[in-house]
C-alpha positions in Angstrom: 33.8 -25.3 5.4 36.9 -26.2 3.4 39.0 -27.7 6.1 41.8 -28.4 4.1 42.3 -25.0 3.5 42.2 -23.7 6.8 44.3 -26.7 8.1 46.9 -25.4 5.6 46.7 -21.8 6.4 46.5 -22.4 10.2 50.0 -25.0 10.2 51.6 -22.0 8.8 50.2 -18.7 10.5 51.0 -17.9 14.1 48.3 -17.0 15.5 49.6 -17.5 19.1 51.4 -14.5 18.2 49.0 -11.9 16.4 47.3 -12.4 20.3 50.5 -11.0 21.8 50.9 -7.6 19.9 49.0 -4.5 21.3 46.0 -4.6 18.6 45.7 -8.1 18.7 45.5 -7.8 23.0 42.7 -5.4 22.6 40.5 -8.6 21.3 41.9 -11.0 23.5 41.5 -8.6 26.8 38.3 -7.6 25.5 37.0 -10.9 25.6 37.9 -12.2 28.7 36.8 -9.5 30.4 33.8 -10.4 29.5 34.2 -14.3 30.1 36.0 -13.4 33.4 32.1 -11.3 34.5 29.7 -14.1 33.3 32.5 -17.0 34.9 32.1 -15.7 38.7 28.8 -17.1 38.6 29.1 -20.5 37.9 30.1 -23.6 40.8 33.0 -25.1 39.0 32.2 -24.2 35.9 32.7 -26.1 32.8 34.1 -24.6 29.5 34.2 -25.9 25.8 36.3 -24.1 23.7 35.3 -24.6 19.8 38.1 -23.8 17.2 40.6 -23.1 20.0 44.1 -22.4 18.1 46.9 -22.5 20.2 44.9 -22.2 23.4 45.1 -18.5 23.8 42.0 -18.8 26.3 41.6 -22.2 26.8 44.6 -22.2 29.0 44.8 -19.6 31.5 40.6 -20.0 31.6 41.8 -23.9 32.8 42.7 -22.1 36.0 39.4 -21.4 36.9 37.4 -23.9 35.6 37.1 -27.8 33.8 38.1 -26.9 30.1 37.9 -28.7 26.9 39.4 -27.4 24.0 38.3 -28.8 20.3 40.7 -27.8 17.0 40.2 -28.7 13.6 44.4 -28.4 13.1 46.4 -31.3 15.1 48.9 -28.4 15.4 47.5 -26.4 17.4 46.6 -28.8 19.7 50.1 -30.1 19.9 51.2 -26.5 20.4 48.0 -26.1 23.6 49.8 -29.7 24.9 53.4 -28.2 25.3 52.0 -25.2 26.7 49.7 -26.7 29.5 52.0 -28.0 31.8 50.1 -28.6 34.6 48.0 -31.1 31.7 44.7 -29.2 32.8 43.3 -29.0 29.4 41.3 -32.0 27.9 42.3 -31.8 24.0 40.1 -32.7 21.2 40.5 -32.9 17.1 37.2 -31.5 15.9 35.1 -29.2 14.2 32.2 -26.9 15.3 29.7 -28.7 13.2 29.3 -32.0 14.5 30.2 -32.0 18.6 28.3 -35.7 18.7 31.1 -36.8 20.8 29.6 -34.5 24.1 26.4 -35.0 25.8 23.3 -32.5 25.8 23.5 -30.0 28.6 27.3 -30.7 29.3 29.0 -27.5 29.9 28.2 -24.2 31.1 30.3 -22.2 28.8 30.8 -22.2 25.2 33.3 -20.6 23.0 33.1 -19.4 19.8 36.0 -17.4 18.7 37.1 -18.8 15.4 34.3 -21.0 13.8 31.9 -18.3 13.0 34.1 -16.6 10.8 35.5 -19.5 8.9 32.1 -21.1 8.4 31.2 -19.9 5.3 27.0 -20.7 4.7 24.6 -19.4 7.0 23.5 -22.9 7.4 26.8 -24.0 8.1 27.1 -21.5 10.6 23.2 -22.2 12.7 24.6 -25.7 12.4 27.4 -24.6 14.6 25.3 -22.3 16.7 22.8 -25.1 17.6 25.4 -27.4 18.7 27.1 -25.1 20.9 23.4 -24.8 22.2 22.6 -28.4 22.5 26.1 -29.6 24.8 25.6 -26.2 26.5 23.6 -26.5 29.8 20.2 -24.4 30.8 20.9 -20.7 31.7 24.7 -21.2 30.2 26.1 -18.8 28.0 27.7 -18.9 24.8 30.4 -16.2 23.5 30.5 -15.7 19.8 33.3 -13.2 18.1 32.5 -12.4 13.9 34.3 -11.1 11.8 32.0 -7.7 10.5 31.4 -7.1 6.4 32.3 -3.5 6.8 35.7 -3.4 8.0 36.8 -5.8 5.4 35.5 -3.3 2.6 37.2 -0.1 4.2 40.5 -1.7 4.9 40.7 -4.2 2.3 39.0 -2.5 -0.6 39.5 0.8 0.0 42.7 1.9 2.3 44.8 -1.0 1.1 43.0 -0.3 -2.7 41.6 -3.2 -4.0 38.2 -1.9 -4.5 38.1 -1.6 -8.6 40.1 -5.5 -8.8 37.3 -6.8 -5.8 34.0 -5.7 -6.8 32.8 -9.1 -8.1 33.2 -10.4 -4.8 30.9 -7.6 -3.5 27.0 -7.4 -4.2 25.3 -4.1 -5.1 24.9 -3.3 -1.4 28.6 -4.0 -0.8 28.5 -7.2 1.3 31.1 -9.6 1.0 30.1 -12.7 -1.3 32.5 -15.7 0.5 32.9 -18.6 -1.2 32.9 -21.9 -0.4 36.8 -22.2 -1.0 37.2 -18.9 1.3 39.3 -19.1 4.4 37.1 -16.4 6.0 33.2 -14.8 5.9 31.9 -11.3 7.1 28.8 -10.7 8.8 26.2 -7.4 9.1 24.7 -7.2 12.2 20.8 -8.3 10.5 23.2 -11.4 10.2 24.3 -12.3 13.7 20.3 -11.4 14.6 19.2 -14.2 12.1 21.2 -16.5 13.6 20.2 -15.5 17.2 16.6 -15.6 16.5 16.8 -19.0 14.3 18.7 -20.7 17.1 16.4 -19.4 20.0 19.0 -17.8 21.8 18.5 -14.5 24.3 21.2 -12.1 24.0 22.5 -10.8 27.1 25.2 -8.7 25.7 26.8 -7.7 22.2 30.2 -5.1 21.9 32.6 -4.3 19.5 35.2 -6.2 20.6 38.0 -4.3 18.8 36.8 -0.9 18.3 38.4 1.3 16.3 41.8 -1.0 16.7 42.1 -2.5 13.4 41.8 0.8 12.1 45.2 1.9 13.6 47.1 -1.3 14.4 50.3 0.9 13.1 49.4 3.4 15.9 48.2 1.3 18.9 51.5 -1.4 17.7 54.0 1.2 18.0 52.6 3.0 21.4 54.0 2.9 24.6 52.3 0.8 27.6 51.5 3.8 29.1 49.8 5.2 25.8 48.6 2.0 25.7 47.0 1.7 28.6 45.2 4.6 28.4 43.4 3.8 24.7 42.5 0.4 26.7 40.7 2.8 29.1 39.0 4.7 26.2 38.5 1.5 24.4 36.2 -0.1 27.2 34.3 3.5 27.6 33.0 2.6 24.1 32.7 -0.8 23.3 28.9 -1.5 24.3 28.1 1.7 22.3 26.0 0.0 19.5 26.9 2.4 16.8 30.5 0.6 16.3 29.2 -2.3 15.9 28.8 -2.6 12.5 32.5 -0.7 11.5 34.2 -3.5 14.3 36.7 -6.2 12.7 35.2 -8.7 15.4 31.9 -8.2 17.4 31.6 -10.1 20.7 27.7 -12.1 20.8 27.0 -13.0 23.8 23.9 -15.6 23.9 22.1 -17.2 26.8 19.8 -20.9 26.4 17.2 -20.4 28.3 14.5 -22.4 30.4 12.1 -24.3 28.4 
């Protein structure tokens, strides 16, 4: 992971802010619908939020349970501080590689929203996955969002029209080739599997956590909330349909460790 990189990018782009527009709701709302399902059944539950920004879910999440929230950019986490005024949020500089600093079996939820798509190597990414799996208590879950090889093509290389100046970075089947000095990776779903079954993770759930959104930002941006509304309403009719999967900019993974 190049770090300094993303600790650049990160000090400059507001990603509090790309949560707020409609598009970028329909991943955030996604998501913690889902957290919001799998929270109801924990006693005070326990949350660790890997690679959480400007604490986008780490906060309003600290209202209903004991959260921790690790960044790689000091920031962010100055920007979490100011905003959690009720100081409910235990902050942490970190990264999703090496969480030596918690126990085995610590918390009952983990979050993995931005570290999977900024890990570049496979084995940089299981090393991720396994730690989240080691601090993360029996039957706990862990929520994983990627960021999906095919969107990038269509949008990137084809609709914006980079295609004929980008085809060194694609291999003959057209998946992404990230390097090492790359702020992001992209994922096929044979991909997210191989880390699921390397880890020894059960999946308990996996949905498109976007959609077709990305694909008409303009559109959904400039909509009214009651148009908007209503394409949340179709957008949650289809997101467990596995056939978007793959087309998705960010697919939710949600894994469960399970008794030995």
């Amino acid at each position: 992971m190049n770090e300094e990189n993303l600790i650049k990018y990160y000090n400059k782009f507001n990603e509090d802010k790309r949560l707020k527009t409609h598009h970028g709701r329909v991943e955030y709302m996604t998501a913690m619908k889902y957290i919001e399902k799998f929270l109801k059944k924990y006693d005070n539950p326990s949350i660790l939020d890997i690679g959480a920004g400007c604490g986008a879910y780490s906060i309003p999440l600290s209202e209903k349970a004991n959260i921790t929230a690790l960044e790689l950019v000091k920031h962010n986490l100055k920007v979490i501080e100011k905003k959690d005024s009720l100081k409910r949020v235990k902050l942490v500089l970190g990264n999703a590689t090496n969480l030596s600093r918690f126990k085995d079996n610590s918390f009952d939820i983990v979050l993995l929203f931005g570290p999977m798509y900024h890990l570049i190597s496979m084995d940089d990414k299981l090393k991720a996955l396994i730690e989240a799996k080691r601090v993360l208590k029996e039957n706990g879950l862990i929520f994983i969002s990627y960021c999906m090889n095919e969107y990038a093509v269509i949008t990137h290389g084809f609709k914006d029209g980079f295609i004929m100046g980008e085809m060194n970075k694609l291999d003959k089947h057209f998946k992404i080739i990230s390097n090492e000095d790359d702020l992001y990776s992209y994922v096929r779903l044979e991909d997210i599997n191989y880390l699921k079954k390397k880890s020894n993770l059960k999946r308990v759930k996996i949905v498109s956590q976007d959609g077709p959104t990305e694909y008409l930002k303009k559109e959904i941006n400039s909509m009214s909330n009651d148009e908007f509304n209503i394409y949340l309403r179709y957008h949650y009719s289809i997101c467990e349909r596995k056939e978007l999967l793959g087309s998705s900019r960010h697919v939710l993974d949600i894994l469960k460790k399970q008794l030995r």
